[in-house]
C-alpha atoms as a printed R data frame, in Angstrom:
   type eleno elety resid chain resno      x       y        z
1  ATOM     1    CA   UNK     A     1 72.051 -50.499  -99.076
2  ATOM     2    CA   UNK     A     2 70.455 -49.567 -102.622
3  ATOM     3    CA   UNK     A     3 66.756 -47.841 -102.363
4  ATOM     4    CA   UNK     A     4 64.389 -47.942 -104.399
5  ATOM     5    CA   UNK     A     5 62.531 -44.582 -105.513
6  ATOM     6    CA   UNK     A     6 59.511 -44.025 -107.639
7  ATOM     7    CA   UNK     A     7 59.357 -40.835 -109.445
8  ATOM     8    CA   UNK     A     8 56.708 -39.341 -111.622
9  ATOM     9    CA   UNK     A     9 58.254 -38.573 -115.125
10 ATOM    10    CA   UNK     A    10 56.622 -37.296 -119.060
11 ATOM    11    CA   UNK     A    11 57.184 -40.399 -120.654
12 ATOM    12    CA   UNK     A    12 58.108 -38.429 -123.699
13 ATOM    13    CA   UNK     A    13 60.845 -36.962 -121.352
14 ATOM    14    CA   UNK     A    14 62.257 -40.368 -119.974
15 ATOM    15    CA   UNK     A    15 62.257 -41.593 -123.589
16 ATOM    16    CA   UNK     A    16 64.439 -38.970 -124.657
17 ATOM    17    CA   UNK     A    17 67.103 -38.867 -121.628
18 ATOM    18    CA   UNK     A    18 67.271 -42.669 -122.316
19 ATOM    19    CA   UNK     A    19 68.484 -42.406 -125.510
20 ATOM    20    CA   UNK     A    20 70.808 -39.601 -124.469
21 ATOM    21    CA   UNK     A    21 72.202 -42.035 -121.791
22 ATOM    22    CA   UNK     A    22 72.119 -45.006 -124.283
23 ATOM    23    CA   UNK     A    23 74.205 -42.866 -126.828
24 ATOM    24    CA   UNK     A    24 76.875 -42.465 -124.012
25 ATOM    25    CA   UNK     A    25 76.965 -46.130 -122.663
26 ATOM    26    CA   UNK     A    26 74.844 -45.253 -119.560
27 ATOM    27    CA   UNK     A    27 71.368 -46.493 -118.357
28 ATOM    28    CA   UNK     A    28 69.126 -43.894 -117.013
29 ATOM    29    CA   UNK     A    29 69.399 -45.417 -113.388
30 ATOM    30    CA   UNK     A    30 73.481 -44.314 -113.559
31 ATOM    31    CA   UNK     A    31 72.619 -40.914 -114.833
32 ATOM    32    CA   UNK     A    32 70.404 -40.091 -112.505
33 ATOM    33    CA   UNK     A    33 72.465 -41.636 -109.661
34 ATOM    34    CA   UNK     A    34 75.643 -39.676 -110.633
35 ATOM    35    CA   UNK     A    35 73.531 -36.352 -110.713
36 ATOM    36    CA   UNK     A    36 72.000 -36.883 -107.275
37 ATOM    37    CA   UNK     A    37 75.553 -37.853 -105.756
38 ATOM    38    CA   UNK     A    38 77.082 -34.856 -107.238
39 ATOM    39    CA   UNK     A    39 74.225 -32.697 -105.562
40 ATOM    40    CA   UNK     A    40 74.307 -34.695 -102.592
41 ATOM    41    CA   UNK     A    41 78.363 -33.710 -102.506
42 ATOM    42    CA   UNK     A    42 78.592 -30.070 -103.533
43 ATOM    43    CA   UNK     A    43 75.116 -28.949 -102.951
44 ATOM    44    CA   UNK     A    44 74.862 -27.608 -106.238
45 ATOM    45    CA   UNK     A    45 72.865 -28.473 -109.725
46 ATOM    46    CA   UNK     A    46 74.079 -27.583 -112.980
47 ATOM    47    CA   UNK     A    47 71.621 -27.697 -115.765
48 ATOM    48    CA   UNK     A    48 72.473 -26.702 -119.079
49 ATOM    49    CA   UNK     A    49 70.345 -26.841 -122.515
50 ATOM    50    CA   UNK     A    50 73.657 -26.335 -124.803
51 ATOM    51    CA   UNK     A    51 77.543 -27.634 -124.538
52 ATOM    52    CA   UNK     A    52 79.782 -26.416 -121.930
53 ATOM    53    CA   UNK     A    53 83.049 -24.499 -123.245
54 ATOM    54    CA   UNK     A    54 86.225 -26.759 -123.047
55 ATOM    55    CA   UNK     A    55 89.023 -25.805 -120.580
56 ATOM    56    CA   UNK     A    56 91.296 -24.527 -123.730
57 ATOM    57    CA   UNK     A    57 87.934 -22.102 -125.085
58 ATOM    58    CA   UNK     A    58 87.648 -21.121 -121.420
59 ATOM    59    CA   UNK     A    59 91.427 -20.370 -121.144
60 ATOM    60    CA   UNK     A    60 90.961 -17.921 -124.352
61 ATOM    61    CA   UNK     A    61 87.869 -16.081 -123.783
62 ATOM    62    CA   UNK     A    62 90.043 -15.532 -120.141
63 ATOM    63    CA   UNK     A    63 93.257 -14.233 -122.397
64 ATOM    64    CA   UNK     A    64 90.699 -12.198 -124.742
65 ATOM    65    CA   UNK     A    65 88.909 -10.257 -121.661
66 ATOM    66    CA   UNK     A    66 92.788  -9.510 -120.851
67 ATOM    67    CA   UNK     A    67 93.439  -7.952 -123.786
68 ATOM    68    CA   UNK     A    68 90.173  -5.934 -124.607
69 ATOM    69    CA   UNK     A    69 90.556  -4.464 -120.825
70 ATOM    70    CA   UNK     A    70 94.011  -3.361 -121.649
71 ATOM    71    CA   UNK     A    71 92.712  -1.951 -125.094
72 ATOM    72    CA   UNK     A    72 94.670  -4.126 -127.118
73 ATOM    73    CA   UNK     A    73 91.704  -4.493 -129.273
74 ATOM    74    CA   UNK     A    74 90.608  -3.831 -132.658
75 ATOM    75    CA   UNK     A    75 87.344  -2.029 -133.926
76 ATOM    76    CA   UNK     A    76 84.761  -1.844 -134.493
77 ATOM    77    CA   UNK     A    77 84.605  -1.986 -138.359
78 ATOM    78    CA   UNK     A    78 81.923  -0.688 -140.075
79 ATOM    79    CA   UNK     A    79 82.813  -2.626 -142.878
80 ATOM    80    CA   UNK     A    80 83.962  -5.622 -144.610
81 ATOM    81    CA   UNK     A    81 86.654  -3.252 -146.316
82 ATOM    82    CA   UNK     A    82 88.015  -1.697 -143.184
83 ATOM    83    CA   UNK     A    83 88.084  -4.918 -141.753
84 ATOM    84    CA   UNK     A    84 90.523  -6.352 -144.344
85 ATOM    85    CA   UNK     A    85 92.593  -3.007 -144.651
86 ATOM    86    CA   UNK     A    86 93.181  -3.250 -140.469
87 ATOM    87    CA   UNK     A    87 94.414  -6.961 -141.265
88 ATOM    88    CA   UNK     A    88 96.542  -6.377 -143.823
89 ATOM    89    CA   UNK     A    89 98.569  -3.640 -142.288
């Protein structure tokens, strides 16, 4: 059974996520049903203001944290120079 629920909103604010949801195929109703099942499954809400990193940029800041605790790092370089003379040796 589908309820209804009222909700106070900036109408600046619901302008704004209806484009967002417009841009991506979606009316606001779907958005904000797929965010309240998702909380209503995990118990958790995820709000971000920028994008999230992609599985491959996740996998190589993961491989870089590897490295640097190893000390298989470079630097730092106090200049542009040094910089180039480490990278062409």
């Amino acid at each position: 059974m589908k309820m209804q629920v009222n909700i106070k909103i900036d109408n600046a604010v619901k302008k704004q996520a209806q484009k967002r949801a417009s841009d991506l195929g979606l009316s606001l109703s779907s958005v904000i049903n797929a965010t309240l099942k998702q909380f209503a499954r995990t118990g958790e809400l995820v709000l971000s203001s920028g994008p999230m990193p992609t599985p491959y940029l996740e996998k190589l800041v993961i491989e870089a944290r590897k490295e640097y605790e190893k000390g298989k790092t470079s630097g730092p370089f106090d200049n542009v120079r040094e910089l180039m003379d480490h990278l062409s040796k």
